[in-house]
N, C-alpha and C positions, 0 to 999 in steps of 0.2 A: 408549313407549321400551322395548326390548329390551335390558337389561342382566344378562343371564345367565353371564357369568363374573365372578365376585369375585376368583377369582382370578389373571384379566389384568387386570383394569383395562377391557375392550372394551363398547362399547355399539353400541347403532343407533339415528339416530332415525326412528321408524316416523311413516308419515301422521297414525294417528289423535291422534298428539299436537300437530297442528294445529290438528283437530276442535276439543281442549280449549283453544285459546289462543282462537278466536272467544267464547269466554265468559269465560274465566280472565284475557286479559289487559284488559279491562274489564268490573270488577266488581269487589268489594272483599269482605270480610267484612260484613254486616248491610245488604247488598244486599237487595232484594228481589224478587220476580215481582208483577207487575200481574195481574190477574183476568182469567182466559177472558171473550173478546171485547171486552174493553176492552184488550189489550197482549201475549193470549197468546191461541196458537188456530190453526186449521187454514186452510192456503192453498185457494183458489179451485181451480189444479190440480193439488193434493196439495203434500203437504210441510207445515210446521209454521215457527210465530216464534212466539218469546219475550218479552219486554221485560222487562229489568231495571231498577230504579229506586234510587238512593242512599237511606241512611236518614236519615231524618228527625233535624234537631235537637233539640234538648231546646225543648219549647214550641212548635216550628211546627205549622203547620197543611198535611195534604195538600192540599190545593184553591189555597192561597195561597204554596206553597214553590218554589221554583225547582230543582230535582233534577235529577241529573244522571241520565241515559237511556242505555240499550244498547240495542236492536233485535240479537238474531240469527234470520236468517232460513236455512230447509236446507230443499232438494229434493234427497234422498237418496231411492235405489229399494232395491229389496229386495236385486235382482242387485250392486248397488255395498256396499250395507252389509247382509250375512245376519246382524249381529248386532243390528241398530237394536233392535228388537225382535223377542218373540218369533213375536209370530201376525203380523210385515208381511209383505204379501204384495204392494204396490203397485210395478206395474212400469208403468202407463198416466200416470204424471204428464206432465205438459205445461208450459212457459215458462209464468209468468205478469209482467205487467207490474201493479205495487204503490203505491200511494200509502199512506203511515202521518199520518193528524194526528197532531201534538203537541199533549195537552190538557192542563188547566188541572194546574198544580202542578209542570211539568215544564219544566227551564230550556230558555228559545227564545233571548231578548233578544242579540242579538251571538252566537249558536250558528254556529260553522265545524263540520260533522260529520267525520269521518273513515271510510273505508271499508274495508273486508278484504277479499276474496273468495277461496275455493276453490274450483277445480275437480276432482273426481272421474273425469268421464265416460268417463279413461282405463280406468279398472279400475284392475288388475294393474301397468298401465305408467304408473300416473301418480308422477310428479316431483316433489321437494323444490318446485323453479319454477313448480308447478300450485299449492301449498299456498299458506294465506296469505300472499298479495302484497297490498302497498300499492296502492288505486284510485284515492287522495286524497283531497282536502276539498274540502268545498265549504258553503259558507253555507245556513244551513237559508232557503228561503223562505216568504213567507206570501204568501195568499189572497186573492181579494177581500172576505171575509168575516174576513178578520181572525186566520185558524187559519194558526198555522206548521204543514208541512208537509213531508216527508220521499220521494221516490219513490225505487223501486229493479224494475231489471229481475231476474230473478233463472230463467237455466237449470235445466234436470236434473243431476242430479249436482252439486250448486252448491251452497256456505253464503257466505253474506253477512252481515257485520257492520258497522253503524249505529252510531256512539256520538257522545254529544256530548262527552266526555273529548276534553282535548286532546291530540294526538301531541305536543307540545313539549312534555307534562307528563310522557313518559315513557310514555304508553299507548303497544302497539301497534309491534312489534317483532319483524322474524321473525329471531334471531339464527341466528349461528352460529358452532361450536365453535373457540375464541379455540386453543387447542391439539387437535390431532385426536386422538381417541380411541387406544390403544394395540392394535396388531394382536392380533385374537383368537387365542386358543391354547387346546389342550386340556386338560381338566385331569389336572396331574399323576399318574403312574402309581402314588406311592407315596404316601401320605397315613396319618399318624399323631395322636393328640389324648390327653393325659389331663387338659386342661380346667386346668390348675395356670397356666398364664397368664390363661386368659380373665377378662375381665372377668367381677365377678358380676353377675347377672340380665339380662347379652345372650344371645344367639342366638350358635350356632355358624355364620360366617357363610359358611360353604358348605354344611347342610342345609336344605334347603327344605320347607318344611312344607306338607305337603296337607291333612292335617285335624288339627287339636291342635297344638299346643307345644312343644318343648323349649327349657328354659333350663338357662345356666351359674348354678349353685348350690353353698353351701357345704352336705358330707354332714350332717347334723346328727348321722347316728345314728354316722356313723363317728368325727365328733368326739367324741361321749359315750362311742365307746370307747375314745379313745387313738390312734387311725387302727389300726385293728387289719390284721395281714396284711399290713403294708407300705403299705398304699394310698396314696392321695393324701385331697383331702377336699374337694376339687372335683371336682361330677359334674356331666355332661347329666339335667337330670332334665323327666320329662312332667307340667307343671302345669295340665293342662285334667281337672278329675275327671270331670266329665261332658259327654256333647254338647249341643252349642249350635244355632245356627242354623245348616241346611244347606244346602249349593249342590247340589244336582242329584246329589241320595241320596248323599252323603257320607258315610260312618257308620263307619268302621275309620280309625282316626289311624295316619299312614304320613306318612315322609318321607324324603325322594330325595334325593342327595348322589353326586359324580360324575362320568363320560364317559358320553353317549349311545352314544360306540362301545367301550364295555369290554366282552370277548367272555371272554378267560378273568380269571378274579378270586378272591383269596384274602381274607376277612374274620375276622380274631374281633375279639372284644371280650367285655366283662363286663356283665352285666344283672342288675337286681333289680325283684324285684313287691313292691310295697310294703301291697297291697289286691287281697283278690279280685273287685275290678268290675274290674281289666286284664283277667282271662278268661285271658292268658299274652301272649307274644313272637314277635314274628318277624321274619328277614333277609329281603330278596330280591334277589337279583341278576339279570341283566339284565333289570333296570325298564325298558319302554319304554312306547309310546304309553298314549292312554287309551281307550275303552271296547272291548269286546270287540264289541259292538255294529256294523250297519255306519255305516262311515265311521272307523270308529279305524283308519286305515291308517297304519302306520307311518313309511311316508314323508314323509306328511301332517302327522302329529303326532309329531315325535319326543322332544318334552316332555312328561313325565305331567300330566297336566291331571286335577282331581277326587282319587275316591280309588276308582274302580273302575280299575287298571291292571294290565295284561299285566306279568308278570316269571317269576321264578321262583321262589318263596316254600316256607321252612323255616318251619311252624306249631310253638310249642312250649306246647302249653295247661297250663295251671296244673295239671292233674290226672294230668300224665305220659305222655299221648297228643300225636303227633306226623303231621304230614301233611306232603306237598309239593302244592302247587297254584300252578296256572296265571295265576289272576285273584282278585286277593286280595278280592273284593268279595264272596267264597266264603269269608274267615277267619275268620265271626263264625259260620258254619253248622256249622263241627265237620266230621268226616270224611265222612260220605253224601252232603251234596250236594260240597264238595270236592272229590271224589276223582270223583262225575259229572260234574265242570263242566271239569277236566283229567285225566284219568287217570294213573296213577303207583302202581308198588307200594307198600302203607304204608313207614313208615319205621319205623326200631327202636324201641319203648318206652323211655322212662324214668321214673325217679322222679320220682313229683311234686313239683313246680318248690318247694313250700312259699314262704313272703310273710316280707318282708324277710331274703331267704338270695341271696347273689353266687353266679353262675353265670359260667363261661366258658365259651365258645361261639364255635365257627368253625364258617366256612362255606364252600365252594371247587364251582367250576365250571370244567372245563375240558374241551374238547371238550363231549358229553351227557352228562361222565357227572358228580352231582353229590354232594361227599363233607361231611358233616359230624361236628361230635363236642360232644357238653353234657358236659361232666367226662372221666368216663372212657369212655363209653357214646360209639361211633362206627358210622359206616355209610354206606353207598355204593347209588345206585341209577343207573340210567341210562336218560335222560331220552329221552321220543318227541319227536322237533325240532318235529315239526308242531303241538305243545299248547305249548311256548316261546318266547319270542323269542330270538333270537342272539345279542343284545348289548344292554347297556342301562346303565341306573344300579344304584347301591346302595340299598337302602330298610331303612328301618326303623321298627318300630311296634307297638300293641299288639293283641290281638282286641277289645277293647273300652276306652272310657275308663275311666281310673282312676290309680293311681299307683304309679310304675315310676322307675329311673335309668340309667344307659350308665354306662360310663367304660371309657379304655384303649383307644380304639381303631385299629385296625392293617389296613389295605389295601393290599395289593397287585395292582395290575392289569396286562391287554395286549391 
């Protein structure tokens, strides 16, 4: 499901959230998987099933229990699904026709099954009306040997779902939205926060976090001063000290907040480093796609995905060096490779940021040329288009994990 504006209200629902109802809508918490080649395992011509099983009662026995059963079966190709995994490469599958026994411990006696199916084979073009549809039921039969038994034809592009859950118990339902979603719109031009309503310890809920954190938090230290300087005593603050597990070299905490199509854009706000593992600060405006890499086409991708993304980024390092770059996945390297990976005249020096000291800090882009100020300390350079994007989001983040706060902040866009 694509629900990228919070703040219309708009959503989409995308196919692959069909995908997840062939498993999701039969199956429970403390479900389990059957064992390779006894319930789980590779189809004859390509594709893969599963079987899920009910947990056990207190005191039964598997071989002697009556459990309830799921079969999902998928003949997905590479070309229909490039994300299945990552090394599939199987585009030769072929129809196969299936028989599944039902073995011992798994309820048969009076079994009506129920059936899902999905079709793919469109691509691009396939329909809400391709996705889990109803096939119906039908009474498990048995053998002449005595073994209940289960068949299913099953295409390319195809998931099928098996369960012995009943549809009258509520399994098995492809709704649909009782009130329609609210027309999508962009977001707002002007955007302001100094965090004095938010709840404590949520998310601001239109930053989007790519790698790290921020929460709504009470200042602790501004509290112990009395709220010195007028402030408030609620801030955005970054509570990941250090990295974690990564997706696909993730390693600079950055977070996007925004219009994909903001082309001129005015920002400040106020920041603090509370620890020199931050490394220091930085904005970047027009955030767009992700990897610089090919295939990061903009048109393609116009949501930052990871945390190597194209913008236009103000480095402000804790030691009072300053850079502009191109691909922030360059902000952990410092100026040399930086300034090879986009090029751009240095920017002006400042004083060293020094740890827990409030800075303010704007930033402005309009046309190439792009103008900023830390305190008093301001400067102006003018950007080569061809190392930029044109338009994007707002970002914000550190050079490295550590611990940092926001607050006050103030956007204007067009």
């Amino acid at each position: 499901m694509n629900a990228g504006e919070p703040w219309s209200g708009h959503y989409e629902v995308m196919t692959p959230i069909w995908a997840t109802a062939h498993h999701t809508q039969f199956t429970a918490p403390g479900w389990q998987y059957l064992g390779r080649d006894s319930g789980v395992g590779f189809l004859p011509g390509g594709g893969t099933y599963v079987t899920y099983v009910s947990a056990l009662a207190a005191g039964e026995d598997a071989l002697t229990a009556a459990r309830d059963w799921t079969i999902v079966i998928e003949k997905i190709t590479a070309s229909t699904g490039p994300c299945l995994r990552d090394s599939f490469t199987n585009d030769s599958m072929v129809a196969d026709q299936l028989r599944f026994n039902i073995g011992p411990g798994l309820k048969t006696a009076g079994v009506t099954v129920q059936v899902w199916t999905s079709d793919w084979s469109n691509g691009d073009a396939t329909q809400d009306s391709d996705l889990f549809q109803f096939a119906g039921e039908h009474p498990l039969r048995v053998g002449h040997d005595g073994v209940a038994f289960v068949d299913a034809n099953i295409a390319v592009d195809h998931v099928i779902t098996i369960s012995s859950l009943a549809r009258s118990a509520g399994h098995g339902n492809h709704g649909a939205a009782a009130v329609p979603p609210p027309a999508s719109a962009p977001f707002p031009l002007h955007y302001e926060n100094d965090f004095e309503d938010a709840a404590l310890d949520t998310d601001e809920p239109y930053l989007a976090d790519q790698a790290g954190h921020w929460e709504v938090r009470v200042d602790d230290q501004r509290a112990a001063n009395g709220s010195v300087d007028g402030a408030s005593n609620q801030v955005l603050k970054f509570v990941v000290p250090e990295i974690g597990v990564v997706y696909r070299g993730d390693k600079v905490p950055i977070a996007v907040l925004g219009g994909v199509g903001w082309e001129n854009v005015t920002v400040r706000m106020r920041f603090r480093l509370e620890n020199a593992s931050a490394g220091g600060f930085y904005l970047g405006l027009r955030v767009l796609n992700h990897q610089r890499a090919p295939g990061g086409d903009p048109a393609a991708h116009p949501i930052p995905q990871c945390t190597r993304i194209l913008g236009t980024y103000l480095v402000l390092y804790l030691n009072g060096t300053t850079a502009v770059v191109g691909d922030n996945y360059y902000v952990q390297d410092g100026l040399n490779a930086s300034l090879a990976a986009a090029p751009a005249p240095p920017t002006a020096p400042v004083p060293p940021l020094g740890l827990n000291v409030w800075h303010n800090v704007a930033m402005s882009i309009s046309g190439s040329r792009l103008s900023w100020s830390l305190g008093d300390v301001k400067d102006s350079i003018v950007l080569d288009p061809s190392q930029y994007p044109a338009h994007g989001q707002l970002a914000i983040g550190l050079v490295d994990f550590g611990g940092a706060a926001i607050d006050d902040i103030v956007i204007n866009a067009a």
